[in-house]
C-alpha positions as CSV (number, residue, x, y, z in Angstrom):
1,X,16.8,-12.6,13.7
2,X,13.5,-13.5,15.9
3,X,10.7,-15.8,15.1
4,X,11.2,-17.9,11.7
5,X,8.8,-16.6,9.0
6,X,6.4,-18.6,6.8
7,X,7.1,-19.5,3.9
8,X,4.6,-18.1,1.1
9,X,4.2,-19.3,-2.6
10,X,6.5,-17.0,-5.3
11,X,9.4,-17.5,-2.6
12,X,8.3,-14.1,-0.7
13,X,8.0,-13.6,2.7
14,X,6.9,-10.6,4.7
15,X,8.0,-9.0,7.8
16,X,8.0,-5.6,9.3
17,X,11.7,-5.3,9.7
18,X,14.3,-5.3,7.3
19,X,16.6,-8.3,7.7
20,X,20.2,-8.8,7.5
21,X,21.7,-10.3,4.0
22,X,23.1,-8.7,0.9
23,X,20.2,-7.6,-1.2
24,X,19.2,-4.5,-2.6
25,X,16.2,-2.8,-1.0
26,X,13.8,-0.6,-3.6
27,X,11.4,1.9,-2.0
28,X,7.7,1.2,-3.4
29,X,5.3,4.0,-2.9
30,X,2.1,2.9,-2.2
31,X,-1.1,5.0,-2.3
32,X,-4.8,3.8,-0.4
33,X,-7.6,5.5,-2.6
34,X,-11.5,5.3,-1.4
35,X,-14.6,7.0,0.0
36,X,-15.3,7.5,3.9
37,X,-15.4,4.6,6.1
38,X,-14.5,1.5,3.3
39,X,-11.7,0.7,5.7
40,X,-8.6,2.4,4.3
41,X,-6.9,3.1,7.9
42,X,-7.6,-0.5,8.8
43,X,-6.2,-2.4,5.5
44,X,-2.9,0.1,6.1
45,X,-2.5,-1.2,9.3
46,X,-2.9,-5.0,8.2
47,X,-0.4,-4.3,5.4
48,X,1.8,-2.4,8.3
49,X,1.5,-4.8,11.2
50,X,-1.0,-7.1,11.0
51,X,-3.1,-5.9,13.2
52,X,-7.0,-4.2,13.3
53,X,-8.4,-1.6,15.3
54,X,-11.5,0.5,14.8
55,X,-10.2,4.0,13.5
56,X,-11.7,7.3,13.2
57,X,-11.4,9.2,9.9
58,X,-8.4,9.8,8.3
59,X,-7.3,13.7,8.5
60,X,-5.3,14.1,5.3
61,X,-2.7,11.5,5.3
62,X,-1.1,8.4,7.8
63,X,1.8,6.8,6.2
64,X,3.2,3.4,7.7
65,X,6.4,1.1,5.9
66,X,6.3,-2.6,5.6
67,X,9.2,-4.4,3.8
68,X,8.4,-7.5,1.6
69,X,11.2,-9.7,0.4
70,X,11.2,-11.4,-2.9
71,X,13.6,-14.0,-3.9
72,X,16.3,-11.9,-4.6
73,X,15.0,-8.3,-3.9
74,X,13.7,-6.7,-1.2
75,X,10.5,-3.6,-1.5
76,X,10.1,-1.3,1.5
77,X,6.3,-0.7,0.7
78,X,5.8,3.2,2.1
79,X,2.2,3.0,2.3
80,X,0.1,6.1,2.5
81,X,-3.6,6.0,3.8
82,X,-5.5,9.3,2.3
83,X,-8.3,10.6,3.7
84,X,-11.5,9.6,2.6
85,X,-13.8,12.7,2.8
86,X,-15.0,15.5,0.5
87,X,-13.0,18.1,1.7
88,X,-9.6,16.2,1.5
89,X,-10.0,15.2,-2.7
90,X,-8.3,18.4,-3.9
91,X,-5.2,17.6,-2.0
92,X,-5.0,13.8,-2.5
93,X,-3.3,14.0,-5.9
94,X,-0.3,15.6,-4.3
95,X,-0.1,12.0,-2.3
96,X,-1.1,9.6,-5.1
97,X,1.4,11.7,-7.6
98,X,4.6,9.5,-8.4
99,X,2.9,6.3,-6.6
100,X,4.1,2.5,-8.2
101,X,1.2,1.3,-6.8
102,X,-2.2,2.7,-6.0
103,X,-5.4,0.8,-4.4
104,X,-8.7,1.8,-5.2
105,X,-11.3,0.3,-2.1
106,X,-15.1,0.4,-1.5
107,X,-17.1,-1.2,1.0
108,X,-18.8,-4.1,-0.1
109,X,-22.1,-3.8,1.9
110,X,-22.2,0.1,0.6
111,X,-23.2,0.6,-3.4
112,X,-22.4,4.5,-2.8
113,X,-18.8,3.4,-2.4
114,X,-18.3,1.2,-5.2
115,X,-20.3,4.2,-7.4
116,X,-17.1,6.4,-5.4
117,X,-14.2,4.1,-6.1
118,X,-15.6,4.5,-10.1
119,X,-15.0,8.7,-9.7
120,X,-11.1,8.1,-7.7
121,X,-10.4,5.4,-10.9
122,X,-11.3,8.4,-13.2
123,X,-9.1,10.8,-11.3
124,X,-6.1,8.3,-11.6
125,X,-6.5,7.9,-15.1
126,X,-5.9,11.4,-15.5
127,X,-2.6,11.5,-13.3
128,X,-0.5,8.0,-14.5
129,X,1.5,6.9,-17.1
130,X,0.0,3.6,-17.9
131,X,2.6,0.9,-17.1
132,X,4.1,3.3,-14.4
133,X,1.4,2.3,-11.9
134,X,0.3,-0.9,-10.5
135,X,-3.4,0.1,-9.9
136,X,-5.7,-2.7,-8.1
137,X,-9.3,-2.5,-6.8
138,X,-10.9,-4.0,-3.4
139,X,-13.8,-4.7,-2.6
140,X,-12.9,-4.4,1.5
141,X,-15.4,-5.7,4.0
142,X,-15.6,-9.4,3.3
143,X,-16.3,-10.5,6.7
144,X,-20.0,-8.1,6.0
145,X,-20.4,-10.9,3.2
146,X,-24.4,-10.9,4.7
147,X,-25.3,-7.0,4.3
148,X,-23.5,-7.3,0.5
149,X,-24.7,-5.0,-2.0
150,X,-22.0,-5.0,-4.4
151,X,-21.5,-8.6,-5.7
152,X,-18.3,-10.0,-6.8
153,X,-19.4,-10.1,-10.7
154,X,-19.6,-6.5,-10.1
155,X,-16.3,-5.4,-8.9
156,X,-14.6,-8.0,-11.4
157,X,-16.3,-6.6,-14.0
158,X,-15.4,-3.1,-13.4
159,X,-11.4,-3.9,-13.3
160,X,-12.0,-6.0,-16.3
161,X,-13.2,-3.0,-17.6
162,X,-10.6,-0.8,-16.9
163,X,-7.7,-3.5,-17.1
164,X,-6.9,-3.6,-13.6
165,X,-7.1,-6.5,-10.9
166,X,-8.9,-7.8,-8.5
167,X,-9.2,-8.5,-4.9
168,X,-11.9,-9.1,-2.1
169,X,-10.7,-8.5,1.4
170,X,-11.4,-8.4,4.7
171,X,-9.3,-5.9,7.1
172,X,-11.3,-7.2,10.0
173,X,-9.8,-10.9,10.0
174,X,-7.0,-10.0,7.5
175,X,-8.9,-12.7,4.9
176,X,-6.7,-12.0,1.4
177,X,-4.3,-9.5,2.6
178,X,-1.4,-11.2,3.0
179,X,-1.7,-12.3,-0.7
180,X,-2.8,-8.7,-2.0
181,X,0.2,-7.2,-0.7
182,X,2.4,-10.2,-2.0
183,X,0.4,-10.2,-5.5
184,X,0.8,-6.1,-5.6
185,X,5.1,-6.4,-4.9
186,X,5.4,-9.3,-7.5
187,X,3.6,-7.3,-10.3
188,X,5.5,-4.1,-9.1
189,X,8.9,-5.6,-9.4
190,X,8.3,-7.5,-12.6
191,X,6.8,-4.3,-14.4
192,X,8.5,-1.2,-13.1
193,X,11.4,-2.2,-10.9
194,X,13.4,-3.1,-14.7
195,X,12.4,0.2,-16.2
196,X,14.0,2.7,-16.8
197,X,13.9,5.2,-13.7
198,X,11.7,2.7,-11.8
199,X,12.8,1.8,-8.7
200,X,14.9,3.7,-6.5
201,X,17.1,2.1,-4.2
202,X,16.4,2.9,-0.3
203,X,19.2,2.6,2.4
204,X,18.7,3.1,6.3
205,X,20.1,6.8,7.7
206,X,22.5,5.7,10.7
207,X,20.6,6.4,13.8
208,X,22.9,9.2,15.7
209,X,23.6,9.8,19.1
210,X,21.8,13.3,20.2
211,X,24.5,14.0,22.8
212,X,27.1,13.5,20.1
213,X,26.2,15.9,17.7
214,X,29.4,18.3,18.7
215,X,31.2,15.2,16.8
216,X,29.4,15.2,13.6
217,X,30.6,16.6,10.6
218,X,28.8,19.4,8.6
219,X,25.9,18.3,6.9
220,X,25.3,14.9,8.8
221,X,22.5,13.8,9.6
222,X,20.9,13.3,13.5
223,X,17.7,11.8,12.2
224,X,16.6,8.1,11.5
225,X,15.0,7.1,8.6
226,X,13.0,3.9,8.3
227,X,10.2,1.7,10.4
């Protein structure tokens, strides 16, 4: 099924299409949290596809899928990048609500973003369940590691603080993703995907044939569903 993956520590490996063997797949929300311009669009896309490209602002909401198999599970991560500005904060709960994982990012070489990412870990706090949300905060912008002004005893501290992880990245050379996303679907799967109403589990829609829809039964579907 193309080019041979490689193989990661925790027996996971990542890849943008679901492959073909008998394991369940469990949808994963996933929710991008931060001020204006910390990189949000561009750590989506590296979780997405790999790949980086200067964005403009967010307008609400982008949404991409990547799938993550674990040893004997896969997650279908549906990732969705908020917007960042003032005017979108009042709508960003409804895309954060019911979210098994949740990001929290400032810009490293911008203190007013780190003093931002402090105001979106209050709002979550008011809107989870602890233990229903994998909550992890990133200090983005490595590769701006000389115009710092937010050091790393800083942003450890805060999560310390409020009992969450840790990560620096860089969406620019795609320094520590790879492991965040891996490090994010282990702790998902070992604390939510056993509970209780955790997990759900996702299947593909059959893609359908337009000019066949005369043959269709009622109530079937003519849409696809998935990356």
């Amino acid at each position: 099924m193309g080019e041979s993956l490689p193989r990661v520590p925790g027996g996971a490996q990542l890849h943008s299409r679901a492959l073909s063997r008998p394991v369940q797949t469990l949808r994963v929300k996933m929710v991008l949290l931060g001020g204006s311009g910390v990189g949000k669009s561009s750590l989506a896309l590296r979780f997405g596809k790999d790949e980086f490209k200067n964005s403009s602002p967010t307008v609400g909401c982008a949404y991409l899928t990547r799938v993550v198999h674990l040893t004997n599970v896969t997650l279908r991560f549906e990732i969705w990048d908020t917007g960042g500005q003032e005017k979108y904060h009042s709508v960003t709960p409804l895309y954060y609500r019911g979210a098994h994982a949740a990001i929290v990012i400032y810009d490293i070489s911008k203190r007013e973003t780190f003093v931002r990412a402090q105001v979106w870990l209050q709002e979550l706090e008011k809107h989870y369940i602890p233990g229903t949300t994998v909550i992890w905060l990133v200090g983005n912008k490595g590769d701006l590691a000389q115009d710092r002004q937010v050091s790393v005893q800083e942003g450890q501290s805060l999560a310390n603080d409020k009992g969450l992880s840790f990560t620096e990245t860089s969406a620019l050379s795609g320094d520590q993703v790879r492991e965040l996303l891996l490090d994010i679907a282990h702790r998902v799967h070992e604390g939510i995907a056993e509970q209780q109403g955790g997990l759900s589990e996702w299947t593909e829609t059959p893609t359908v044939d337009l000019h066949q829809r005369s043959t269709l039964s009622p109530g079937a579907s003519c849409c696809r569903v998935g990356p």
